[in-house]
KOLVEX-506721 format. One record per residue: residue number from 1; residue in one letter; z negated, y negated, x negated of N, C-alpha, C in turn. Coordinates in steps of 0.2 Angstrom, whole numbers. Example, Ala and Ser with C-alpha at 12.3 -4.5 7.8 and 13.67 -1.06 7.14 Angstrom:
# residues 2
<1 "A" <-39 28 -66> <-39 22 -62> <-39 16 -66>>
<2 "S" <-35 11 -64> <-36 5 -68> <-39 0 -64>>
# end
This chain:
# residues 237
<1 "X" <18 -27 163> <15 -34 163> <20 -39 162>>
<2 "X" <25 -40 157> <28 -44 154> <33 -46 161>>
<3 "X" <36 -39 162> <42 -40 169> <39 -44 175>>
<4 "X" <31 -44 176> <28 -46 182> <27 -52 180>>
<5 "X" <25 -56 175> <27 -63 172> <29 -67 172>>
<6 "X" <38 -63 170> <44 -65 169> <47 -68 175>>
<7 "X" <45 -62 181> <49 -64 188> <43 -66 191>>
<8 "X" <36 -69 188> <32 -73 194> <35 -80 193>>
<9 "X" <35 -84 199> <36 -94 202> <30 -96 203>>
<10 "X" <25 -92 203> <18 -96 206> <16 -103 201>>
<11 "X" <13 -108 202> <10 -111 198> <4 -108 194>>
<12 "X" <0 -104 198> <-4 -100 193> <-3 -93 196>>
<13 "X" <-3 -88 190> <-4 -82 189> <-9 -78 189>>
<14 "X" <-10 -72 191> <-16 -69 189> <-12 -61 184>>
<15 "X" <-17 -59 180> <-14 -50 180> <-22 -48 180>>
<16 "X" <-20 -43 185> <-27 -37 185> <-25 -29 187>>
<17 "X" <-32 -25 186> <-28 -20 187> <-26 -17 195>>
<18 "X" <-24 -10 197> <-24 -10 204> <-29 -4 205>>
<19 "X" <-32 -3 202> <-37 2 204> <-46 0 204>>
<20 "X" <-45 -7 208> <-50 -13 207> <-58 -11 203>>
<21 "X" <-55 -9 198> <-60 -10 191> <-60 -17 192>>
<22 "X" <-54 -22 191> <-55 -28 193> <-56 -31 195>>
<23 "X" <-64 -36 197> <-67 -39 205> <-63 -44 206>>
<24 "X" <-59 -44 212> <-55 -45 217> <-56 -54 218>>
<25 "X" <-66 -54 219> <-70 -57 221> <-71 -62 217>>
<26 "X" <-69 -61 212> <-70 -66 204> <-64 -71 204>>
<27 "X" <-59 -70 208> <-52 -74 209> <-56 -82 211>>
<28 "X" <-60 -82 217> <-59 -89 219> <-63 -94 214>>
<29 "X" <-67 -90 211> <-72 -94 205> <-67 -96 196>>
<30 "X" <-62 -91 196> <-57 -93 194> <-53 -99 195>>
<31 "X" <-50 -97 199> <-47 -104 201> <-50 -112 203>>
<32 "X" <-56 -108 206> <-60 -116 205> <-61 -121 198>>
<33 "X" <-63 -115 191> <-62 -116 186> <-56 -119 184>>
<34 "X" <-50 -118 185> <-44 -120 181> <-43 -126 185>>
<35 "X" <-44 -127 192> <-41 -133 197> <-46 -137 194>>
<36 "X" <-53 -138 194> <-61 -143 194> <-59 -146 186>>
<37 "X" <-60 -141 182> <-64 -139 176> <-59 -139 170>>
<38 "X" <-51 -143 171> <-47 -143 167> <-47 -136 162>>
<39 "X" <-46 -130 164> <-45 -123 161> <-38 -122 158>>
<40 "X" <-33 -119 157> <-26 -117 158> <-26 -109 159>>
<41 "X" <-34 -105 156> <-35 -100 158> <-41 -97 160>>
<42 "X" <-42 -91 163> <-48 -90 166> <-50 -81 165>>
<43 "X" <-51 -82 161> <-50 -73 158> <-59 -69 161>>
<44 "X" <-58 -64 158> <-63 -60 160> <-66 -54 153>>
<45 "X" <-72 -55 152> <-76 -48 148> <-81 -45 151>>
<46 "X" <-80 -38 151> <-87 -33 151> <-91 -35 147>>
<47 "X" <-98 -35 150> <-104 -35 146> <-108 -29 147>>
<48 "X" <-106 -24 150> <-108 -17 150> <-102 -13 149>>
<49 "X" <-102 -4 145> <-97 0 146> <-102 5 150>>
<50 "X" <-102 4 156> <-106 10 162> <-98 14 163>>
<51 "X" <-100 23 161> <-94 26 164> <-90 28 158>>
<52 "X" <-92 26 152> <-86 26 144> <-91 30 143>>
<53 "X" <-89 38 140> <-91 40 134> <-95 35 130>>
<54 "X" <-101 38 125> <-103 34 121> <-100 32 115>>
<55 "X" <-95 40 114> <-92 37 104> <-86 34 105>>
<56 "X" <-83 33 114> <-80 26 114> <-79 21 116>>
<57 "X" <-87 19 116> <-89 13 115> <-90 9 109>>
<58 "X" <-94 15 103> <-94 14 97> <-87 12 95>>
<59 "X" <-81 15 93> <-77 13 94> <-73 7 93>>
<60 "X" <-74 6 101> <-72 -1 104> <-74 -8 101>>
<61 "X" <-81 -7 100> <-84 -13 97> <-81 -11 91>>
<62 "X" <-83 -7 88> <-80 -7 78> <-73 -11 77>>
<63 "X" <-68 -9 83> <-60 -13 83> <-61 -19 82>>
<64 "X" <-65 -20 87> <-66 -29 88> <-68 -33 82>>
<65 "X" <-74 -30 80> <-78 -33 73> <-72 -33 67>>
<66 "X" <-69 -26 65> <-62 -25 63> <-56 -31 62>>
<67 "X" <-55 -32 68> <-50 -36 70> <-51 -42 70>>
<68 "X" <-56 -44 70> <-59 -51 70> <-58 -50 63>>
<69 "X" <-59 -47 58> <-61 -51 51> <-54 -50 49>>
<70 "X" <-51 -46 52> <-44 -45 49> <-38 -50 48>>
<71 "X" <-42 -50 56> <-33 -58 58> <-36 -64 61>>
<72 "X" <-30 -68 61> <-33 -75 61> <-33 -77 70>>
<73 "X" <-31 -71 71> <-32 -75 78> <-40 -71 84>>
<74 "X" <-43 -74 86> <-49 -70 88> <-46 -67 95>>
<75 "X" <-51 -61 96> <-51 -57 100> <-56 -55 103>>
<76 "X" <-59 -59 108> <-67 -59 111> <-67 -49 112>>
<77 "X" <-74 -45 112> <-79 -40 114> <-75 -39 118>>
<78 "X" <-75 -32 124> <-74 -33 128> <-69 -34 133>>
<79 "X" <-67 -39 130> <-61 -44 133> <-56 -40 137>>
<80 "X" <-54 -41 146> <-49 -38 149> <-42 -42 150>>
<81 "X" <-38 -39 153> <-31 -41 154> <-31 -46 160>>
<82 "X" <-38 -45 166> <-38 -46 170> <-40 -55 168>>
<83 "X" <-36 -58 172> <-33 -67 169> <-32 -72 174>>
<84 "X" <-33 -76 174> <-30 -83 180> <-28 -86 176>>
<85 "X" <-19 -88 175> <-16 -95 171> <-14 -98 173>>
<86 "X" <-12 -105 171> <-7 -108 174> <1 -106 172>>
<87 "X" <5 -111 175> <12 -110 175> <14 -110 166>>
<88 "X" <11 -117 162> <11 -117 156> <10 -111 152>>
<89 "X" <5 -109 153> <1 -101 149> <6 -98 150>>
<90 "X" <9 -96 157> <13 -90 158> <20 -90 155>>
<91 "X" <22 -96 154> <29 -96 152> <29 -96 142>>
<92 "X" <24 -100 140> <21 -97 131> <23 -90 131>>
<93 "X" <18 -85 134> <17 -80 134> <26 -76 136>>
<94 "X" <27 -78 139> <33 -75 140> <39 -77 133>>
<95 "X" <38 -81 132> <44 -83 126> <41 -81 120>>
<96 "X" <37 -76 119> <37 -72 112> <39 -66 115>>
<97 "X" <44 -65 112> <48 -59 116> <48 -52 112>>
<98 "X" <44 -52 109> <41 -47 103> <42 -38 109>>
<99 "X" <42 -34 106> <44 -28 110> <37 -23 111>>
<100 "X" <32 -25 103> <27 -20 104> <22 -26 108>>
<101 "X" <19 -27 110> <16 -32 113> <8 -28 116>>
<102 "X" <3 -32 110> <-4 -33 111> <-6 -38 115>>
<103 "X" <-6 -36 120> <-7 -41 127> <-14 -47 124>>
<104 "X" <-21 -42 122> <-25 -46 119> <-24 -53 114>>
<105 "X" <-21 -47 109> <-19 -53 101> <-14 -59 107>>
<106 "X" <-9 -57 111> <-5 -62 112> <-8 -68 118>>
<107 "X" <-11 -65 121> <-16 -72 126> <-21 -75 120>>
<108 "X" <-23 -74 116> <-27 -76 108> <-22 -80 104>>
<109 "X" <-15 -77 105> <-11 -80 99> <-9 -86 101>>
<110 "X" <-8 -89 108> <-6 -94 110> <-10 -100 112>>
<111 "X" <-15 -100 111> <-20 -106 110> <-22 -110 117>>
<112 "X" <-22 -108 122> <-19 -111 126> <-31 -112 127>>
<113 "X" <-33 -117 131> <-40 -119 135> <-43 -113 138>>
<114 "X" <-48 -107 135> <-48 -102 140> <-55 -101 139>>
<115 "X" <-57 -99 147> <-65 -99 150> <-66 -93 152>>
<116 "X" <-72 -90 148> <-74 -82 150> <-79 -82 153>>
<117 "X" <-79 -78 157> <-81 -75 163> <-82 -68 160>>
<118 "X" <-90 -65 162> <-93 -59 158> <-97 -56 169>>
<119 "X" <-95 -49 168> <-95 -45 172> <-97 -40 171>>
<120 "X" <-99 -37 175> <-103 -27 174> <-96 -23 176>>
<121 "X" <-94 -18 171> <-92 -13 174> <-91 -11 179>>
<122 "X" <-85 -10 182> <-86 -8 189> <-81 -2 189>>
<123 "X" <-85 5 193> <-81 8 196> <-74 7 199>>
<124 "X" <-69 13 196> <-64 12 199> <-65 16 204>>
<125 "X" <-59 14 211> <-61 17 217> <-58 24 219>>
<126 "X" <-52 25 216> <-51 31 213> <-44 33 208>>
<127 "X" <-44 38 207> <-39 39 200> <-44 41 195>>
<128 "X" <-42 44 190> <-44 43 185> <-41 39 179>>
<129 "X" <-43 37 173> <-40 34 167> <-36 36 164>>
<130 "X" <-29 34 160> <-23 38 159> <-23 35 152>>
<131 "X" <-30 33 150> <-30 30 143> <-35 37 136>>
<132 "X" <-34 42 134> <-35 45 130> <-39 40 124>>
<133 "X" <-44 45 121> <-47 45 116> <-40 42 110>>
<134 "X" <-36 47 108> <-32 46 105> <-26 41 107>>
<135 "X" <-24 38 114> <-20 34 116> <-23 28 114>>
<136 "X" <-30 26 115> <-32 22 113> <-33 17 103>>
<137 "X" <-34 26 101> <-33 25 94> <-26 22 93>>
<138 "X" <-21 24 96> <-15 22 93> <-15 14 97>>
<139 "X" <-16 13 102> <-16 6 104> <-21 0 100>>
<140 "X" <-26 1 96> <-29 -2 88> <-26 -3 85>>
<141 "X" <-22 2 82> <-19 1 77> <-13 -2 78>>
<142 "X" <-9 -2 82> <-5 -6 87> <-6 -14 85>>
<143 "X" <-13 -15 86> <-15 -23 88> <-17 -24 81>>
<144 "X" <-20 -21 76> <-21 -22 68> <-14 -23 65>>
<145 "X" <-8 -19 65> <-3 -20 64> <1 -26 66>>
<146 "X" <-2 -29 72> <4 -32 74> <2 -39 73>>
<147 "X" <-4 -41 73> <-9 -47 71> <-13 -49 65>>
<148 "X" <-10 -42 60> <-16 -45 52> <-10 -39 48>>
<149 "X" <-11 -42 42> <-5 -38 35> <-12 -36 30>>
<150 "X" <-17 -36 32> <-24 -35 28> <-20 -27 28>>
<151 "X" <-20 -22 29> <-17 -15 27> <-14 -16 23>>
<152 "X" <-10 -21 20> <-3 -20 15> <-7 -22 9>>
<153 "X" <-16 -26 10> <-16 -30 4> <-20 -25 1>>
<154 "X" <-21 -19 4> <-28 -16 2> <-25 -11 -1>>
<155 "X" <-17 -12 -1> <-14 -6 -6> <-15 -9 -14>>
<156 "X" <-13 -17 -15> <-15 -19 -18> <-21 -20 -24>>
<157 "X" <-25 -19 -20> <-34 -21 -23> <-36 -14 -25>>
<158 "X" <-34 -11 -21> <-34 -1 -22> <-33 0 -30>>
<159 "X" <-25 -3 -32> <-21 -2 -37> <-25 -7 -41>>
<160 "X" <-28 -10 -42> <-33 -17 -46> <-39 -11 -47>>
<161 "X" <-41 -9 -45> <-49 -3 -44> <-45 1 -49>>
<162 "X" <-41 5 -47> <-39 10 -52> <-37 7 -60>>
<163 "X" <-34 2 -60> <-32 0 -68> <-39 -1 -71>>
<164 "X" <-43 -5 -68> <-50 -6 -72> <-53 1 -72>>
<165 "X" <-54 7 -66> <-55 13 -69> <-53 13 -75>>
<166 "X" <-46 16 -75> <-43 17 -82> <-45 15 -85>>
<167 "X" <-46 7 -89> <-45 2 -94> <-53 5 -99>>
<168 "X" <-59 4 -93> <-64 8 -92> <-64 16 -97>>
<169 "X" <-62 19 -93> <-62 26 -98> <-59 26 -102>>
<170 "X" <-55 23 -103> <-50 21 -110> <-55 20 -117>>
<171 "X" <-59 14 -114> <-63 11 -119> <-72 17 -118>>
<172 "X" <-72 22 -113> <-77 25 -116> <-77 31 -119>>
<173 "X" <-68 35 -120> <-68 40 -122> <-65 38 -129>>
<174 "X" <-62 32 -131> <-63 29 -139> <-68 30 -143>>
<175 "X" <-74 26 -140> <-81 24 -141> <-84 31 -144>>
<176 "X" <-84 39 -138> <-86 44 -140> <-85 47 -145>>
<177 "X" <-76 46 -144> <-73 51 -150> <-75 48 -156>>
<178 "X" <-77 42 -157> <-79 39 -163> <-83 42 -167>>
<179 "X" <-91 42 -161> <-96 44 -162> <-98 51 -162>>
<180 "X" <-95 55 -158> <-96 60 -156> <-91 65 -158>>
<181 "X" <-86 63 -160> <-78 66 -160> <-75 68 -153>>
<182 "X" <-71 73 -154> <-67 76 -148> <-68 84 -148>>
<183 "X" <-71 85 -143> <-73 93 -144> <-68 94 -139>>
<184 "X" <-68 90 -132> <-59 93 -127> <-57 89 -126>>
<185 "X" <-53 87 -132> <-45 83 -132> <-42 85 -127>>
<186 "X" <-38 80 -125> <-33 82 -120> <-35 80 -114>>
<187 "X" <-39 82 -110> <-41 81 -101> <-42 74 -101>>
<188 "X" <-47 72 -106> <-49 64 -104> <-43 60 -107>>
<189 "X" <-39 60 -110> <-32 56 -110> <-27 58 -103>>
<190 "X" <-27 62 -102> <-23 64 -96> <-26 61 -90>>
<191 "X" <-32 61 -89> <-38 57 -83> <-35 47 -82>>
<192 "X" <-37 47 -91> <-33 40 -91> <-26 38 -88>>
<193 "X" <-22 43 -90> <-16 40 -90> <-15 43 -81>>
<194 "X" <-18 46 -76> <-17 47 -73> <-19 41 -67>>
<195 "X" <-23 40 -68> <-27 34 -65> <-24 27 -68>>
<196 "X" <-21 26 -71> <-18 19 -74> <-11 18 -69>>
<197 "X" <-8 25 -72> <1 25 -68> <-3 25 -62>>
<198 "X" <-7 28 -57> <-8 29 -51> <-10 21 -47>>
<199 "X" <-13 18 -53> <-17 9 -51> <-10 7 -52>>
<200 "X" <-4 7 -56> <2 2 -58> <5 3 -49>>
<201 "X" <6 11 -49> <11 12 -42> <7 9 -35>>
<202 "X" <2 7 -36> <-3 4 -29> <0 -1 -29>>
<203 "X" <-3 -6 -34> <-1 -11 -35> <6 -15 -35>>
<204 "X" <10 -9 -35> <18 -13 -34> <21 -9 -28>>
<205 "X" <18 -5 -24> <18 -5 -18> <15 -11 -12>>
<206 "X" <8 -13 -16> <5 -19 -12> <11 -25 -13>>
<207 "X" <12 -27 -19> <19 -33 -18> <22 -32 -15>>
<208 "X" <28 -26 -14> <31 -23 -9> <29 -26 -3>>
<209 "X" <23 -22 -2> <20 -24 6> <21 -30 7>>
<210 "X" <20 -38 2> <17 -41 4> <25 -46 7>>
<211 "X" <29 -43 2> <37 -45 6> <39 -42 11>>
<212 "X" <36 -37 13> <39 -33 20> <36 -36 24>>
<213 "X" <27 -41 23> <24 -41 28> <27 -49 31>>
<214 "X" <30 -52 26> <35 -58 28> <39 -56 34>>
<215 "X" <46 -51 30> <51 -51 34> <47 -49 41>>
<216 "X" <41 -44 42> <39 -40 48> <39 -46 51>>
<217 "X" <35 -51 50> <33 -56 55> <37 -60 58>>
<218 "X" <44 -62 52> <49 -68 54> <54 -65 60>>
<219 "X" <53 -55 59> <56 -54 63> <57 -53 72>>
<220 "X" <48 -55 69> <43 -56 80> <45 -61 82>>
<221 "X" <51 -64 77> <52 -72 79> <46 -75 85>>
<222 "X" <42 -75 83> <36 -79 87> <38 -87 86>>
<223 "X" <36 -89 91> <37 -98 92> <34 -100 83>>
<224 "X" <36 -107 81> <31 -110 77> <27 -113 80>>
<225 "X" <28 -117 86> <22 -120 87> <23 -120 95>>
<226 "X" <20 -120 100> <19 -120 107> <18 -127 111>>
<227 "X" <20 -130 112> <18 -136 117> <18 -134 126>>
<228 "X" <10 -137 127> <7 -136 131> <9 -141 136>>
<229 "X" <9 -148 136> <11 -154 139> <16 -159 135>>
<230 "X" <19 -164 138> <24 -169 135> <22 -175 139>>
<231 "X" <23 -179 137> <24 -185 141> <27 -184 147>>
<232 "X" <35 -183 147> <40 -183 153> <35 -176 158>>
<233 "X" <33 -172 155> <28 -168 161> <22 -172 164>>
<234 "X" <19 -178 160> <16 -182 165> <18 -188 170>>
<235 "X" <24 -189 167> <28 -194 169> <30 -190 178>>
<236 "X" <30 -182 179> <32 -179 181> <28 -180 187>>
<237 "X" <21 -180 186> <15 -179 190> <13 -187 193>>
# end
């Protein structure tokens, strides 16, 4: 997708697939949209999965709801690769030269005017899918990774649960031994101090994390900011 991008000169582009799951038919209504209706992009969602197994549907939506609370950039239900943009969209999109590339996150990451168009599943005409249960699961995680550091902080808060566990026993196997004495010394101090060291090492794994999730990011060298239009480009027209 990226090398088709790269080497398109159209003023607008489209990507779709070639196994016309894609309606073909949806193109001029697109383009009306972006030429009439000041778009820059004209994308596309399923509102039905006719043809998906059922527990990868479930799935697919869980991502989505997932991913939306994770990261700050939204990810419509749904949502296909299949797209109209203009010349500005496609040349953003290209100048994040990142290697793992979440097609979805990155048409989301770049901000650009985008009009959704909702469609029924359509058979492909033939082939089968080259997308596995599990090809899938790795391409989630993919998109989780590459657009939210929410996993590194959870090592963190993990490590915060466990010390207050510990702190917790600490203060209820004091209280017993007071009251009650100690009939088996030993396992409940060991309990404690297992759960405290194990809360200390989370939680200086999550700092950890929270400086790797820096370098990770500055090293997608992603634009800081994306300009759409200039003056001298109006000047142009």
């Amino acid at each position: 997708m990226f090398a088709g991008l790269e080497y398109s000169t159209g003023d607008y582009v489209t990507v779709m697939d070639a196994d016309l799951q894609d309606p073909p038919a949806l193109l001029k209504q697109m383009y009306n949209s972006i030429k009439n209706e000041g778009y820059d992009c004209v994308a596309t969602r399923r509102v039905t999965r006719k043809g998906e197994p059922p527990i990868r549907s479930f799935f697919a939506k869980l991502f989505y709801k997932l991913i939306n609370k994770m990261s700050d950039v939204e990810m419509v239900d749904g949502a296909r690769d299949y797209r109209l943009m203009t010349r500005q969209m496609v040349d953003a999109v290209i100048n994040l030269k990142e290697y793992n590339r979440f097609s979805k996150g990155l048409f989301g990451f770049i901000g650009f005017n985008t009009k959704w168009i909702e469609y029924e599943n359509v058979e492909r005409v033939a082939g089968e899918t080259k997308w596995s249960f599990w090809k899938l699961f790795k391409y989630a995680l993919e998109g989780i990774t590459a657009f939210s550091t929410t996993p590194l902080i959870i090592a963190s808060i993990v490590g915060i649960l466990f010390c207050i566990i510990a702190f917790i026993l600490i203060v209820v196997i004091i209280i017993r031994t007071l009251i009650f004495g100690d009939p088996t010394s030993g396992w409940p101090s060991l309990t404690c101090i297992i759960f405290l060291v194990s809360g200390v090492q989370l939680f200086c794994i999550g700092i950890i994390g929270q400086y790797l999730s820096k370098t990770y990011l500055e090293v997608k060298n992603r634009p800081i900011y994306i300009v759409k239009e200039t003056e001298k480009d109006k000047d142009k027209v």
